[in-house]
N, C-alpha and C positions, 0 to 999 in steps of 0.2 A: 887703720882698719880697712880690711879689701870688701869692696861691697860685693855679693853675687850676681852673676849675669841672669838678664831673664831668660836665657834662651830663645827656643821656640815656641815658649807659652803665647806669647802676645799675636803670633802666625797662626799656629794653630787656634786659637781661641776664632780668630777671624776667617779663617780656613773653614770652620766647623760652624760656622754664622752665629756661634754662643755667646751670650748676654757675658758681664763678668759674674752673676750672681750664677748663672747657667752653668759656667763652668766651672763655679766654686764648687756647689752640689753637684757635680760629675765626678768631681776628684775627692771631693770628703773634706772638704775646708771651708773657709769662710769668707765671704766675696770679699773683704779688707784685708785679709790674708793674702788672699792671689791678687789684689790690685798690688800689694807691695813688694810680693813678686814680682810681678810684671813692672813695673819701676827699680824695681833692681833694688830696693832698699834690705829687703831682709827674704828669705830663701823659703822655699815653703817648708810645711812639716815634713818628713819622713814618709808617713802614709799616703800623703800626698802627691807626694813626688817618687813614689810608687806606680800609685794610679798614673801618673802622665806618663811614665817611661812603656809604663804596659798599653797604652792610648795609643802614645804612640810606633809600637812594636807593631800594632794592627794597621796602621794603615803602608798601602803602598810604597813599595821602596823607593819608586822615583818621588813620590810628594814629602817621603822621611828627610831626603837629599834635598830637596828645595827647601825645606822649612828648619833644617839645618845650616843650610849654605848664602841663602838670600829670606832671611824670615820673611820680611814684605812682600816677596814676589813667590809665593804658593802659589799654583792653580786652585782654582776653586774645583772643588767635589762637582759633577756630572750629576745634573738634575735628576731626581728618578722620576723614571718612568709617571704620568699620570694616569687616572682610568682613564680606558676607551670613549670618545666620544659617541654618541647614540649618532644615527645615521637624521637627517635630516629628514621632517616631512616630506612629503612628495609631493603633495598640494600646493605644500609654503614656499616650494622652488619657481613654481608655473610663474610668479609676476618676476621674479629675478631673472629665471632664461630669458621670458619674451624682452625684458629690458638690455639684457645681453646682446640680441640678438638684433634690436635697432643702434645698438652704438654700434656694435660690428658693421652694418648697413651703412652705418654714417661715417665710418673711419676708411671702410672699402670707397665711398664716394670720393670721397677728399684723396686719399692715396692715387685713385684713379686721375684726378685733377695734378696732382702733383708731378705726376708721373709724368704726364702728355703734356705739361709745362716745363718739363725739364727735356723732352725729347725734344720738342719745339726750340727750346733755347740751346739745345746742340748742333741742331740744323739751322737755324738761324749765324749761331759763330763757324759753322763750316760753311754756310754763305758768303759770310764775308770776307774769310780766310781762303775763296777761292778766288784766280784771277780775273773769271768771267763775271763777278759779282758787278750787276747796274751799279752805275756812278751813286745814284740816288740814297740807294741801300747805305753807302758807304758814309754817304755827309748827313744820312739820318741819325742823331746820338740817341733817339729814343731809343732802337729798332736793337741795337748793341747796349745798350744797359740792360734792357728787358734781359735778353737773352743772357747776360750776364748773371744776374739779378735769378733767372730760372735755374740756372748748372750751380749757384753760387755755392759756398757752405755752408750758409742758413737755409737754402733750401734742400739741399743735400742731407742736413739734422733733421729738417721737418720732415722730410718721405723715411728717415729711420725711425722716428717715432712713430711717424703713422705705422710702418711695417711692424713697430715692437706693439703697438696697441692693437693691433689686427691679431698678432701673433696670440696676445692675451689673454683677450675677448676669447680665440675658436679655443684655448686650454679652460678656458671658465666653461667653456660651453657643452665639451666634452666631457665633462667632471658631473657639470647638472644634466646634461642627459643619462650620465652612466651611472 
């Protein structure tokens, strides 16, 4: 005896985010019905398998081919749309900007520091990288780690961040003023 294939019930069911009882009352059958369909043991009724082929006649041709060709791998349905959210008090924003607007303050300080510690430590290895550089300079290892330590690539991530949080803060900030 040849058992039937489930097909694309078990995709589409999962496709359609449908319980199995969900999709038993979609199609007209009865959720031990369609689990053994969907196990392949026994085919659905007739009216049933009515309902599906017209289910699936409605949707999208490319998701028909997906859920025919790879059942497991449908895309999922594209959320609809939800209501519009209501626009924000205007009062309720005033402690959020001012709070914006000192981390901004404080991300511009530190940027500002980071900045002039890394210019420093450019001028510092182009000190000693030239031949007129004092002996001194040269047998100091603090003087060359600093400056290392200022151009390095952890400090180089930390002035990107600061620059990405700077960038963040004035798009927060432009949002709650507008």
């Amino acid at each position: 005896m040849r058992l039937p294939r489930p097909g694309p019930l078990p995709a589409l069911r999962r496709y359609l985010a449908l319980t199995q009882a969900a999709a038993a009352a979609l199609l007209g059958t009865t959720r031990s019905r369609l689990a053994q369909a969907e196990a392949g043991t026994r085919p659905l009724p007739a009216p049933a398998q009515a309902a599906l082929t017209a289910l699936l006649a409605a949707l999208p041709a490319p998701t028909r081919r997906a859920l025919a060709t790879a059942p497991g791998h449908a895309a999922p349905p594209p959320a609809p749309p939800g209501p519009p959210q209501p626009a924000p008090h205007a009062p309720a924003l005033v402690p959020r900007r001012h709070e914006a607007t000192r981390a901004l303050r404080r991300a511009e300080v530190a940027l500002a520091a980071a900045e002039a510690q890394a210019a420093a430590g450019t001028a510092r290895l182009a000190l000693l990288a030239a031949r007129a550089a004092p002996p001194a300079l040269a047998a100091d290892p603090r003087f060359a780690l600093e400056a290392g330590h200022w151009t390095g690539p952890l400090a180089q991530a930390d002035r990107l961040l600061l620059q990405a949080a700077c960038a963040g803060l004035r798009a927060e900030l432009a949002v709650l003023a507008g």
